[in-house]
N, C-alpha and C positions, 0 to 999 in steps of 0.2 A: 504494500500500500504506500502510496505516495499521497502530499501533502493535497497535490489535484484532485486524486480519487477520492480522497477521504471529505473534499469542500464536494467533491459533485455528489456524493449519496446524502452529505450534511444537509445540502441545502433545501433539497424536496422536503425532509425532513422539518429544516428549521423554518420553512415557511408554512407547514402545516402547525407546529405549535405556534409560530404569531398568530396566524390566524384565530387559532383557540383561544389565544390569552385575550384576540379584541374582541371574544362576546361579551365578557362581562364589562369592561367600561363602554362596549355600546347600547348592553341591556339597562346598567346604570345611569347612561344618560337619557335611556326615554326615560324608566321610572323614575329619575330624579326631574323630568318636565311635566312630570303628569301629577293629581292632586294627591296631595300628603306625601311627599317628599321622604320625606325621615323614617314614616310608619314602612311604608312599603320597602323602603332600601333596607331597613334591619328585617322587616318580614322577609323578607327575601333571601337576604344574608343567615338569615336562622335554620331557611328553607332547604335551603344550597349547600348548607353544611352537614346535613342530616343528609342529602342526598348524597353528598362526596365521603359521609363516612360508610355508607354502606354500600357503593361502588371502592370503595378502597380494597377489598380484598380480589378483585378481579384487575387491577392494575397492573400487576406484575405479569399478564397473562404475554402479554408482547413478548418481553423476554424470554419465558416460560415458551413460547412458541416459535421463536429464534432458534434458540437452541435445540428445541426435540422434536421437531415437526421434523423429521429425518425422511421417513419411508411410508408407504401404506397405513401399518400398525401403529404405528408412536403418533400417525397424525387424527386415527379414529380414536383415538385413547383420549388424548389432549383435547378433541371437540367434543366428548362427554363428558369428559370432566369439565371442560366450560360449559357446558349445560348445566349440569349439577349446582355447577358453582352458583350458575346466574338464576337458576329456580330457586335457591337458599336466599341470594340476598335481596329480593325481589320479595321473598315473602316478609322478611324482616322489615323492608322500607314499610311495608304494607299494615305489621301489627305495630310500627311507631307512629302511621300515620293515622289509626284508628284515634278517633278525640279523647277518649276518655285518657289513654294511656301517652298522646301528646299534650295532652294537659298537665302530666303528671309531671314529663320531663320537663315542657318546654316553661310552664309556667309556677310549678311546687319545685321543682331541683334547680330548675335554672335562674328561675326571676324573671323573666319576661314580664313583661305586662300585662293582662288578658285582652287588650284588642288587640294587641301586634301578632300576639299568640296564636288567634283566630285565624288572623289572614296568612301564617305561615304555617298553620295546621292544615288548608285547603291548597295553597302551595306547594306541600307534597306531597300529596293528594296529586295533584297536577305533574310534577317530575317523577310518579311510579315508575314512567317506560326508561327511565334513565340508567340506571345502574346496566340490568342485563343490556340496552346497546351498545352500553362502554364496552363491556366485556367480550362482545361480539366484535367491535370494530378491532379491539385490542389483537384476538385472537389470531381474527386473517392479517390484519396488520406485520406480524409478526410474521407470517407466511411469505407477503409481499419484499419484507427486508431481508430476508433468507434468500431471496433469488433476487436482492439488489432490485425490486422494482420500486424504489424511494418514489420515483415522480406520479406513481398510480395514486400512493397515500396521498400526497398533495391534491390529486384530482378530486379523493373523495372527500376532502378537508373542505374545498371550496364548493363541493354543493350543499354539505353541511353548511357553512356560515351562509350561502345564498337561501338555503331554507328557513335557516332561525332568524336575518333580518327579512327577508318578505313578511313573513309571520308577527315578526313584533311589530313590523311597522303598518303592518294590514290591519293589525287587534289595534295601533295605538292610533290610528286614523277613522277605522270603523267603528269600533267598541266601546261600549262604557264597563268594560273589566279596569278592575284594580292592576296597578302599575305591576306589582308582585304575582298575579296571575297569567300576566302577560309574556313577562318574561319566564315563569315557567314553561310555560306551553309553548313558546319559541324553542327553549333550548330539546324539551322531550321529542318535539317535531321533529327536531333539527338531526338528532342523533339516531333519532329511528329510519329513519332515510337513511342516515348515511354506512349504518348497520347492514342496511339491507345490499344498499349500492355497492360498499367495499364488498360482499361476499359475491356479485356477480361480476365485480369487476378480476375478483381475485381466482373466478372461474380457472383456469388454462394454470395456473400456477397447482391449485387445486387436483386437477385433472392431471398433470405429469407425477405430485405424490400418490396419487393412487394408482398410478399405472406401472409408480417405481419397486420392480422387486426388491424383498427382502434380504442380502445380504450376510455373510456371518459375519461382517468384520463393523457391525452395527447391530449392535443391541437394541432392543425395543425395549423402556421401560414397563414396568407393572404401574399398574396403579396405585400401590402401595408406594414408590420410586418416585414419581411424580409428585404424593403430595410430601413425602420428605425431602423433592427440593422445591417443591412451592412453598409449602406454609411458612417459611421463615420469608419467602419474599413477599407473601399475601399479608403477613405480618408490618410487612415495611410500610407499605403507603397506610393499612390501616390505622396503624399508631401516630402516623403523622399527622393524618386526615381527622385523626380523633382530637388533636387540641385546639381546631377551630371551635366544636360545641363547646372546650373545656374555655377555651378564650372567651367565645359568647359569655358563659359563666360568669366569668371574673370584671366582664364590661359590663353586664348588667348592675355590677354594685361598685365600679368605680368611678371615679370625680368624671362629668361630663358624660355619663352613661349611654343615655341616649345618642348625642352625638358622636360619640366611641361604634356604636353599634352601625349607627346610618355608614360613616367615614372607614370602618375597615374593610367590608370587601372592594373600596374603593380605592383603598389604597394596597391592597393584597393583588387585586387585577393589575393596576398598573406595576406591581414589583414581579408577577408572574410573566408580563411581555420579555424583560429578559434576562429570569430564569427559565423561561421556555426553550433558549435554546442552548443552556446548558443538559435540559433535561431531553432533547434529541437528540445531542450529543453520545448521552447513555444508550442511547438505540444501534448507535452504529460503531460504539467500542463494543455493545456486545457479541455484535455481527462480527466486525473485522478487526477486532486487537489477534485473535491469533490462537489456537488450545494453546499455542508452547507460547505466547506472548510475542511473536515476532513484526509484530507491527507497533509494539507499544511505543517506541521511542519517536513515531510521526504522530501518532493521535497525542501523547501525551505535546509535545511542538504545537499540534492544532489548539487542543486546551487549551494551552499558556498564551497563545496569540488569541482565541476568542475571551476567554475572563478580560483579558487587558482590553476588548475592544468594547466591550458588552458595559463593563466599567465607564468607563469614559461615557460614551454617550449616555448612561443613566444619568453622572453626574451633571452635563451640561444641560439634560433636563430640569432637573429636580431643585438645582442651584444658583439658576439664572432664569431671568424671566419667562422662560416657557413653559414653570413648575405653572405659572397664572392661568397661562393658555390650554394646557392640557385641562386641570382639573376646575377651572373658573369655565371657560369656553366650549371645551369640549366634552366636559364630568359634565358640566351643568352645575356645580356646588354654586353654593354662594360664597361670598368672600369670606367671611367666618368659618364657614366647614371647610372650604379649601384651606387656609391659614393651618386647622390641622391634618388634614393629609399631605401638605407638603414638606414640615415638619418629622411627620409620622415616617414620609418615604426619604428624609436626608438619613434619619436612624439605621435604618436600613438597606444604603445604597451597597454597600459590599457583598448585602445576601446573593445576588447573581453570579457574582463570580465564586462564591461555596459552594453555588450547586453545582457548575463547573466539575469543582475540585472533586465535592460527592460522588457525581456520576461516573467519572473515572474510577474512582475507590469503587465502588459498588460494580462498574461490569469488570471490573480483575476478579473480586471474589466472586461473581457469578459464573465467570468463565471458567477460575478455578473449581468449579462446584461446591465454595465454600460460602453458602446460602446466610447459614445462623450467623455471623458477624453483623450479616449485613441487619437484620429484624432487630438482634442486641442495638447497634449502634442507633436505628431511631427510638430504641425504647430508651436510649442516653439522651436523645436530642429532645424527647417529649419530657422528661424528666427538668430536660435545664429549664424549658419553656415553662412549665407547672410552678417551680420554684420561683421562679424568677419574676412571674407576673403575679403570685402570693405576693411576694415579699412587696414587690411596686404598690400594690393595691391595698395589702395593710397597714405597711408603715410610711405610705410619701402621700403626697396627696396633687400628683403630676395626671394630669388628663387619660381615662383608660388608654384610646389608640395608643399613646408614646409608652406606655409600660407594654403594650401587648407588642410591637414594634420589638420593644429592648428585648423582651423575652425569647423571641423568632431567632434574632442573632444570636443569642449566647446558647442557645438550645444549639443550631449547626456548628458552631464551632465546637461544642463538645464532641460534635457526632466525628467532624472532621478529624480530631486529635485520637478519639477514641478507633477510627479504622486504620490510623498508622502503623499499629501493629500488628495486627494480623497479615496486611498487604506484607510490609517488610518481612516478614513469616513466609509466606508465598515466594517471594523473589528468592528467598534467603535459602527455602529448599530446593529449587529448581538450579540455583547454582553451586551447589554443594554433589 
C-alpha cells in the first residue's frame, strides 16, 4: 500500500462519514427554526441517544464483516448473526420506548422534565427502524471494503442524506409535526433506504462469496468464534454510546440545564464532522494495514498527516469568526446559545485528532484478533467521562455543556494511554 492507495479507498470512505456527520447540524437547524427551539432540540437529543445506544452493539459489524466474510460459510454465519443481533436490539429500543417504562428512565432516573419527556418518548417511537438499518448497512458495508469497492458506500451514503433532507424539508414545509418528530422520521427514512439500497447494490460482490469454494487453508468460524471476537467489539461502541444518556443525566441537574441539553448534540454534530474521518480511517486500516502489519508504516504516515490537517481547520473554525457563522447562521442558535457551543467546541478541539490516534490502536488489535483490549479501553474512557462530569457538576458551578465537553476529552485520552500497551505487546511479539 502506498500513500495514493490508501487516500483513494480513504476518501469514498471519508466522504461518506461527512456526509453522516451533516445530518444532525442540518436536522438541528430546521428544529432549531421551527417553534420551541430548546424543547425539541433536547427532545431530540434525548431521543437520538437512546437510539444510538441501542444501535451501539451492531456497530462493530463493519469490521466484524471485513474481516470474516471470507467464503460461502463465514458469510451465511455472519448474516444470521446480524439478524439475531438486529431482532434483539430492535426489541429493546421497542420495551424502552413503551411510556410507562420511558417515563421511568427518561423522566424518574434521568430528570427530564415531563413535556420534553413526552415528545422524546414519541420520538423513539418514531426512530424504531433505526438501529436494525444500521446494522444492515454496517454489514454489506463491510463486504463492499473487502473487495475495495469504497466508492459504492459513498453512493449509498448520498441517497441516504438525499432521503433524510427531502423528508425533513417536505414535513418542515408541509407539516405541523413537532421539530423533534421531524427529524426523527427523516433520519428512520433515510437509513431504511439506504439498508435496502446498499444490499442490492452490494448484489455481485455478494454473489462471487457464495459462489467462492470453501478452501482448507480458510477456516470458517463457528458461531461460538464469532461472538468471542465480536462481543468485546459490540462492547466498544456500546459503552461509548452509553455516556451520552449518562451525560443527559448529569445536564439535566447542572448550572444552565436546559440550555446544556438544547446546545450539546449541537455541539457533538459539529465535533463528529471531523472525527468522522478519523473514524473511516479505522475502516480501511482494518482492511489494509496487513495480518503481518506490512502496510502499517504508510497508514500510520496517512494518520499523522490527517490528525494534523483535521486539526487545523477545526481550529480556524471554532476560533475565528466563522465559530459565529457556523452555529449563529447556519445552527440557527441565537447569540446566547451559540456563545456556549463555541466555547463548548474550543474544549474540545483536539478530540479529532484522538480519534485519529484510537482508530489506529483499535484496527492493530482487531487485526491482531486481540478484541478484549479494545471493549477494556472504552470501558476506561466511559469511566474518565463519568468521573469527570461528577466531579464538574458537584463541586464547580461552570455551565453543564463545558463540564460535559471536559469530560469527553479526558475520558479519550485515558482510553488513548491505556491501548499503549497492549499495541506495544503486539509489535513486541511479532518481532521477537
Amino acid at each position: 500500500m502506498t500513500l495514493l492507495k490508501i487516500t483513494k479507498l480513504w476518501i469514498p470512505l471519508a466522504l461518506t462519514w461527512l456526509m453522516m456527520s451533516a445530518e444532525g447540524p442540518f436536522l438541528a437547524a430546521i428544529v432549531a427554526r421551527m417553534s420551541e427551539p430548546k424543547y425539541n432540540l433536547a427532545a431530540f437529543g434525548i431521543a437520538f441517544a437512546f437510539a444510538l445506544l441501542t444501535e451501539a452493539p451492531i456497530m462493530m459489524l463493519l469490521g466484524a464483516s471485513t474481516v470474516l466474510s471470507k467464503d460461502r460459510k463465514s458469510y451465511f454465519k455472519l448474516r444470521n448473526f446480524t439478524f439475531t443481533l438486529n431482532l434483539i436490539i430492535t426489541i429493546i429500543l421497542l420495551l424502552i420506548a413503551l411510556p410507562p417504562i420511558f417515563k421511568i428512565i427518561a423522566v424518574d432516573m434521568i430528570g427530564v422534565e415531563p413535556n420534553i419527556a413526552q415528545i422524546a418518548n414519541n420520538a423513539v417511537l418514531l426512530l424504531l427502524p433505526w438501529p436494525a438499518s444500521i446494522g444492515f448497512r454496517r454489514f454489506y458495508h463491510g463486504i463492499l471494503i473487502r473487495n475495495n469497492q469504497t466508492v459504492k458506500i459513498a453512493i449509498t451514503t448520498i441517497s441516504r442524506i438525499l432521503i433524510m433532507a427531502t423528508t425533513a424539508i417536505s414535513l418542515y414545509k408541509l407539516s405541523y409535526l413537532k421539530g423533534a418528530y421531524i427529524a426523527s422520521i427523516a433520519l428512520s427514512s433515510a437509513v431504511l433506504f439506504e439498508s435496502l439500497f446498499t444490499r442490492w447494490i452490494a448484489r455481485k460482490n455478494i454473489s462471487s462469496l457464495l459462489n467462492q469454494k470453501v478452501t482448507e487453508d480458510i477456516k470458517t468460524p463457528t458461531y461460538l468464534e464469532i461472538t468471542k471476537f465480536y462481543y468485546p467489539l459490540a462492547l466498544t461502541p456500546f459503552i461509548a454510546i452509553s455516556a451520552q444518556p449518562i451525560i443527559t443525566f448529569f445536564l439535566a441537574k447542572s448550572v444552565y440545564s436546559l440550555e446544556s441539553l438544547a446546545i450539546f448534540p449541537v455541539v457533538a454534530s459539529f465535533s463528529f464532522i471531523f472525527r468522522s474521518m478519523g473514524l473511516s480511517l479505522h475502516e480501511i486500516a482494518i482492511a489494509k494495514i496487513g495480518n503481518n502489519f506490512e502496510n502499517y508504516s504508510q497508514i500510520k504516515l496517512f494518520s499523522i498527516i490527517l490528525a494534523s490537517v483535521i486539526t487545523i481547520v477545526n481550529v480556524l473554525v471554532i476560533f475565528t469568526f466563522l465559530g459565529d457563522i457556523w452555529f449563529v447562521d447556519i445552527s440557527g442558535l441565537s447569540e446566547f446559545l451559540a456563545g456556549f457551543a463555541i466555547i463548548g467546541s474550543r474544549i474540545i478541539f483536539i478530540l479529532p485528532a484522538l480519534t485519529v490516534l484510537i482508530s489506529i490502536q483499535r484496527a492493530i488489535l482487531i487485526t491482531a484478533s486481540q478484541t478484549t483490549p479494545v471493549g477494556i479501553s472504552t470501558a476506561v474512557e466511559l469511566a474518565g467521562i463519568i468521573i469527570t462530569i461528577y466531579l464538574f457538576v458537584k463541586l464547580t458551578s461552570i455551565p453543564g455543556i463545558y463540564a460535559a465537553c471536559f469530560s469527553f476529552l479526558v475520558g479519550r485520552v485515558a482510553a488513548n494511554i491505556f491501548l499503549i500497551y497492549p499495541i506495544n505487546k503486539i509489535f513486541k511479539n511479532r518481532t521477537c
